[in-house]
C-alpha positions as CSV (number, residue, x, y, z in Angstrom):
1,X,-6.7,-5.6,26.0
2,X,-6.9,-3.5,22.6
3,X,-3.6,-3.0,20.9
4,X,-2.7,1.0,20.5
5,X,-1.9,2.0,17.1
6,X,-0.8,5.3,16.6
7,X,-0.8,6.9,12.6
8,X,1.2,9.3,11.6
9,X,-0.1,10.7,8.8
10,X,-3.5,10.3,7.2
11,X,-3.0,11.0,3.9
12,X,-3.7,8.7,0.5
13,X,-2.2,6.2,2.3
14,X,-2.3,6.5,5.9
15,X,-6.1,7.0,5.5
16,X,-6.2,4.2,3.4
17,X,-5.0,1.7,6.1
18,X,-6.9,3.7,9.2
19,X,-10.1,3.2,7.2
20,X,-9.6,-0.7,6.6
21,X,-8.8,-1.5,10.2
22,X,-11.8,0.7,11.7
23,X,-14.1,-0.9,9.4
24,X,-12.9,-4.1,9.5
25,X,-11.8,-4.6,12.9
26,X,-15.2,-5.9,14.5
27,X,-13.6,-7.2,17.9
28,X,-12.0,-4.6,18.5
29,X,-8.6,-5.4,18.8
30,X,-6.9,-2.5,17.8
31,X,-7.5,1.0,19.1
32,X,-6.5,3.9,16.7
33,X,-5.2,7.6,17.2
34,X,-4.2,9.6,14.9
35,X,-2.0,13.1,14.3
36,X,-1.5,15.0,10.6
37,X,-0.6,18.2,10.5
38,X,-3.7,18.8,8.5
39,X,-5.6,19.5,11.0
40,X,-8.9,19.1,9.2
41,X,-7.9,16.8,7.7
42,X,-7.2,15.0,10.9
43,X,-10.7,16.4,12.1
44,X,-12.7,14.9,9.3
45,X,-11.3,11.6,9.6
46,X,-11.7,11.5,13.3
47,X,-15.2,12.2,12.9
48,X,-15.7,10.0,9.9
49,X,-14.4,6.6,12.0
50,X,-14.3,7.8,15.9
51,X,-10.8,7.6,16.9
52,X,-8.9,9.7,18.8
53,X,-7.0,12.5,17.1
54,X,-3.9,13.7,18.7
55,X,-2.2,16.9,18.9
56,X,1.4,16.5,17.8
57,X,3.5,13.5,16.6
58,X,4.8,12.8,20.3
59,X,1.8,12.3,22.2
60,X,0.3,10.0,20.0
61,X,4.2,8.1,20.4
62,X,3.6,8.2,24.0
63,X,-0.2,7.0,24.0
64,X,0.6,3.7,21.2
65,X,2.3,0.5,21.3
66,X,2.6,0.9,17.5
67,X,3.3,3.7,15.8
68,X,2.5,3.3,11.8
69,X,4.6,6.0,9.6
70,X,2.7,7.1,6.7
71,X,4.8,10.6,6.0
72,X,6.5,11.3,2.7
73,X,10.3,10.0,2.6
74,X,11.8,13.3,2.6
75,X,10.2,14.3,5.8
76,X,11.1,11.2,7.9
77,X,14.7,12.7,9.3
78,X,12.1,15.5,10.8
79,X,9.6,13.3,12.4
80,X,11.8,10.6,13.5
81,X,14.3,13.4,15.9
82,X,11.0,14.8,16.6
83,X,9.6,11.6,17.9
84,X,12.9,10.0,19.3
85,X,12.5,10.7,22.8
86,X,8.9,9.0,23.2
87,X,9.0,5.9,21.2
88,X,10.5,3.4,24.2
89,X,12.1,0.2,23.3
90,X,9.0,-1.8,23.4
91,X,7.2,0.5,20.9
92,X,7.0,-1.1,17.7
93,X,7.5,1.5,14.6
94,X,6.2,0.3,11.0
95,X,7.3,2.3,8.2
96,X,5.3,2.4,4.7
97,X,7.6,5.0,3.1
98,X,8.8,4.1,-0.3
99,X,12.7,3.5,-0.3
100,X,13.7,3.6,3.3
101,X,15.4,1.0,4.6
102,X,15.0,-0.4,8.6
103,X,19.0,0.2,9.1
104,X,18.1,4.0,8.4
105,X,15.6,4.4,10.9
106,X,17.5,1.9,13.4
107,X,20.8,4.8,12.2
108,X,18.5,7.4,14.1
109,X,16.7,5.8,16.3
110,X,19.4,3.6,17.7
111,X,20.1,0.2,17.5
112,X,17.0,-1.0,19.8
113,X,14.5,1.0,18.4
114,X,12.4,-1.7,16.6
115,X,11.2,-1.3,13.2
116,X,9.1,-3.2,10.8
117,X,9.2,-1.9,6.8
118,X,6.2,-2.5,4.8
119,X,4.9,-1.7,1.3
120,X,1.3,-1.4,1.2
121,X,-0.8,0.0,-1.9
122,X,-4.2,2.2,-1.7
123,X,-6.7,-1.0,-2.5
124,X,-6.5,-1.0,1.3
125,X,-9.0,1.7,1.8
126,X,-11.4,-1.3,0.4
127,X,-9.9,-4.1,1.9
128,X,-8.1,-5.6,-1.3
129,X,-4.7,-4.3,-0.9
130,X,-1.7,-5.7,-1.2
131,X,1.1,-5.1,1.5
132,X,4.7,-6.6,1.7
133,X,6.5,-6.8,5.0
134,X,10.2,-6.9,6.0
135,X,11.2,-7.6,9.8
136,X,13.8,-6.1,11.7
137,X,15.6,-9.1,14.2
138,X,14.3,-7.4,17.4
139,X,10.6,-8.4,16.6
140,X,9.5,-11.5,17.9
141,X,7.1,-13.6,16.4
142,X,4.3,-13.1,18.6
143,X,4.9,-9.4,17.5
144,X,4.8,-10.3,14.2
145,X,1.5,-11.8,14.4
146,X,0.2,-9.0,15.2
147,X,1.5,-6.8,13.1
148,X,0.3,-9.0,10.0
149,X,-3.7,-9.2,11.8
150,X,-3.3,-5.4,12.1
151,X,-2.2,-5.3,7.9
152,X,-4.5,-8.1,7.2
153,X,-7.3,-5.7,7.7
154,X,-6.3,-3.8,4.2
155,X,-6.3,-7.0,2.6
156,X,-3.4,-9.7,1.8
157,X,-0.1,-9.7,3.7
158,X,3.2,-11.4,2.9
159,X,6.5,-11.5,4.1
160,X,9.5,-10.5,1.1
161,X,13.4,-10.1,2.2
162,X,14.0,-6.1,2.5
163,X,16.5,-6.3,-0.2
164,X,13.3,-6.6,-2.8
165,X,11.2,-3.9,-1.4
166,X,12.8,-1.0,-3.6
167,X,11.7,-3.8,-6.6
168,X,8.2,-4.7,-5.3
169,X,7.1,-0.7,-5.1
170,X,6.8,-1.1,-8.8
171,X,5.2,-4.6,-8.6
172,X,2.4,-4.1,-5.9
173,X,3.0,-0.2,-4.6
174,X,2.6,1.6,-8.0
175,X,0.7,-0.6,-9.9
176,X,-2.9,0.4,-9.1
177,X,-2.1,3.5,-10.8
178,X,-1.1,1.9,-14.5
179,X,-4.6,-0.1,-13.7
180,X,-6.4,3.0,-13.1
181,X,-5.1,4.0,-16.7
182,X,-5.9,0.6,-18.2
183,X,-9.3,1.2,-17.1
184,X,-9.6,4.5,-18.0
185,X,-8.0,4.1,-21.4
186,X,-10.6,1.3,-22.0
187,X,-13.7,3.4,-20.9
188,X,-12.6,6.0,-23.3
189,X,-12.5,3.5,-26.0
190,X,-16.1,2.3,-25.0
191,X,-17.4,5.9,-24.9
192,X,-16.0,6.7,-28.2
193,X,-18.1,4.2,-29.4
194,X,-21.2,4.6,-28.1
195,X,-21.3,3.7,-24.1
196,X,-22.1,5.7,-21.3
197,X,-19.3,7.2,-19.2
198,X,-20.4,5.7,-16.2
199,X,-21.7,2.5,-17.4
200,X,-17.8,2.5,-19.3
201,X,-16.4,2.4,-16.2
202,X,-18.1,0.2,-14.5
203,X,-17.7,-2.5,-17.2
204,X,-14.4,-2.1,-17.4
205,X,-13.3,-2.2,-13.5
206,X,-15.3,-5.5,-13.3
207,X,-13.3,-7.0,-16.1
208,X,-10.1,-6.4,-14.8
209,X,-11.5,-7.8,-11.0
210,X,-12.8,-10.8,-12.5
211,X,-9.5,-11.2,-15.1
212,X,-7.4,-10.6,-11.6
213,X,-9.5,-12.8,-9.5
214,X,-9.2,-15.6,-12.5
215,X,-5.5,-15.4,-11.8
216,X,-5.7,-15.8,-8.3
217,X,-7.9,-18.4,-7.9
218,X,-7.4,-21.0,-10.5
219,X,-3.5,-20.8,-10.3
220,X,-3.0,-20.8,-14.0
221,X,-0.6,-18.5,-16.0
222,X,-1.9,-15.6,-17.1
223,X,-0.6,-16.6,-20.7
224,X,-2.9,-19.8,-20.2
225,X,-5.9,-17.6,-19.4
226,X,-5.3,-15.2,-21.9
227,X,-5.1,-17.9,-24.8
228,X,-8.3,-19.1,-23.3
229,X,-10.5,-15.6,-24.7
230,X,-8.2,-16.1,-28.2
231,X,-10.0,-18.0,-30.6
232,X,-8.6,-18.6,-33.9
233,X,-9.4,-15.7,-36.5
234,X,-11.4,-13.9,-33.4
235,X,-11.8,-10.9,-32.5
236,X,-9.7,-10.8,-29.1
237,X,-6.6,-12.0,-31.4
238,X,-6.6,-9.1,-33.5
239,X,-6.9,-6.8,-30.2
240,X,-4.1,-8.7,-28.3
241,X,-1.9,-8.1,-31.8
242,X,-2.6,-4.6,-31.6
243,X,-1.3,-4.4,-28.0
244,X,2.2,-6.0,-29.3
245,X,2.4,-4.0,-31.8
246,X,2.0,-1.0,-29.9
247,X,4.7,-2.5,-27.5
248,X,2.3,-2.8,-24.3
249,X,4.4,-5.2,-22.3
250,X,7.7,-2.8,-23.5
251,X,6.0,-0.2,-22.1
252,X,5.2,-1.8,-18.7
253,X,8.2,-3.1,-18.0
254,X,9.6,-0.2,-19.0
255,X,7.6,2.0,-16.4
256,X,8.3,-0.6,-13.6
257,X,11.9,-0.5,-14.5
258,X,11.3,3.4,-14.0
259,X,9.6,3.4,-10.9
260,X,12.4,0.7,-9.5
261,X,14.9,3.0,-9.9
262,X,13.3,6.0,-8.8
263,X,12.6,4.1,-5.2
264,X,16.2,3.4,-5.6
265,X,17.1,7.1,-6.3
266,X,15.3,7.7,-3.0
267,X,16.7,5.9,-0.2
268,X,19.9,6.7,-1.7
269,X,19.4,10.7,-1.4
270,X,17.6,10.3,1.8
């Protein structure tokens, strides 16, 4: 019997990790309603992958076994009262708002709601995201096996101590966007010499893929790989000490430091 896994929102995100699992899901296992209160929204995504679109936030509670969160921060007190009454003690609720923490859901759901916080990152809408999960005691682990096939969809899944997920946002959450601007950055450079737009980037995406995918897969520090493309007197040298001097680690660290604290700045206000 499919699993029923309700959405809450199908924004950036939320559509993000609908889309993987209807496209990646061949057998089936999970079947997936949806509510937004953008209602075309809601109508064109329905459409687009076939599931069933619900009317409010409730009904979809009452029709799923788990009910995936995917609203700004600010509006979860809202939803969550909203919802409270429907979402039984079996239901399984899995957060992916940014700085909210599973005691603050557990503060108004009570203490046997059951809650699972994840940070997941858009790369999901193409099946190469990255999402980091945090488990609240009540969920056992065949429930957790679940839960990481359902995320597995969107990409890689691993499990990181909820005390780390305000400092992963910046890490794994974020992050596409500073790579968006890498690759942008570089296109422009390409263009201003010469190179088509388009052709810009798609030259550039691929070399940051393949630099990523060098990472991954042959387990080496990024340091190693990068002294690899330096050869003495070369040209990559010279481009590499222009990024220092510009202070281009400073300013990524910097801007994680930044976003870190802004999650933090968050859960606290909420």
């Amino acid at each position: 019997m499919a699993y029923k896994v309700g959405f809450i929102g199908v924004g950036n995100m939320g559509g993000a990790l609908v889309r993987s699992i209807a496209r990646n899901d061949k057998e089936k296992e999970f079947s997936l309603y949806a509510f937004d209160i953008n209602t075309p929204l809601l109508k064109n995504l329905a459409e687009e992958l076939g599931i069933r679109e619900e009317d409010s936030a409730k009904s979809l509670v009452s029709s799923s076994d788990i009910i995936v969160l995917a609203v700004k921060p600010q509006y979860c007190d809202h939803v969550l009262e909203y919802i409270k009454p429907a979402l039984q003690p079996e239901k399984i609720l899995v957060s992916v708002a940014v700085g909210l923490s599973i005691e603050y859901y557990k503060n108004i759901l009570g203490p046997k709601a059951k809650v699972v916080r994840t940070m997941p990152n858009t790369p999901a809408l193409v099946g190469a995201g990255m999402t980091l999960v945090s488990w609240d005691d009540l969920i056992s682990n065949d429930e957790k096996k679940v839960i990481v096939k359902l995320l597995s969809f969107s990409g890689l899944v691993e499990e990181l101590d909820e005390s780390l997920m305000c400092e992963v946002t910046a890490l794994t959450g974020s992050s596409p966007a500073y790579v968006f601007m890498l690759i942008e950055a570089m296109a422009d450079a390409a263009v201003k010499s010469g190179i088509l737009r388009n052709q810009a980037y798609r030259l550039a995406a691929q070399a940051v893929l393949g630099s990523a995918k060098m990472v991954l897969d042959t387990g080496k520090h990024p340091g190693e790989l990068k002294d690899m493309v330096c050869s003495p007197a070369g040209t990559t040298i010279e481009a590499v000490a222009a990024l220092e001097r510009e202070g281009f680690r400073n300013a990524i660290m910097t801007a994680m430091e930044e976003c870190t604290r802004r999650a933090r700045e968050i859960g606290k206000k909420i």
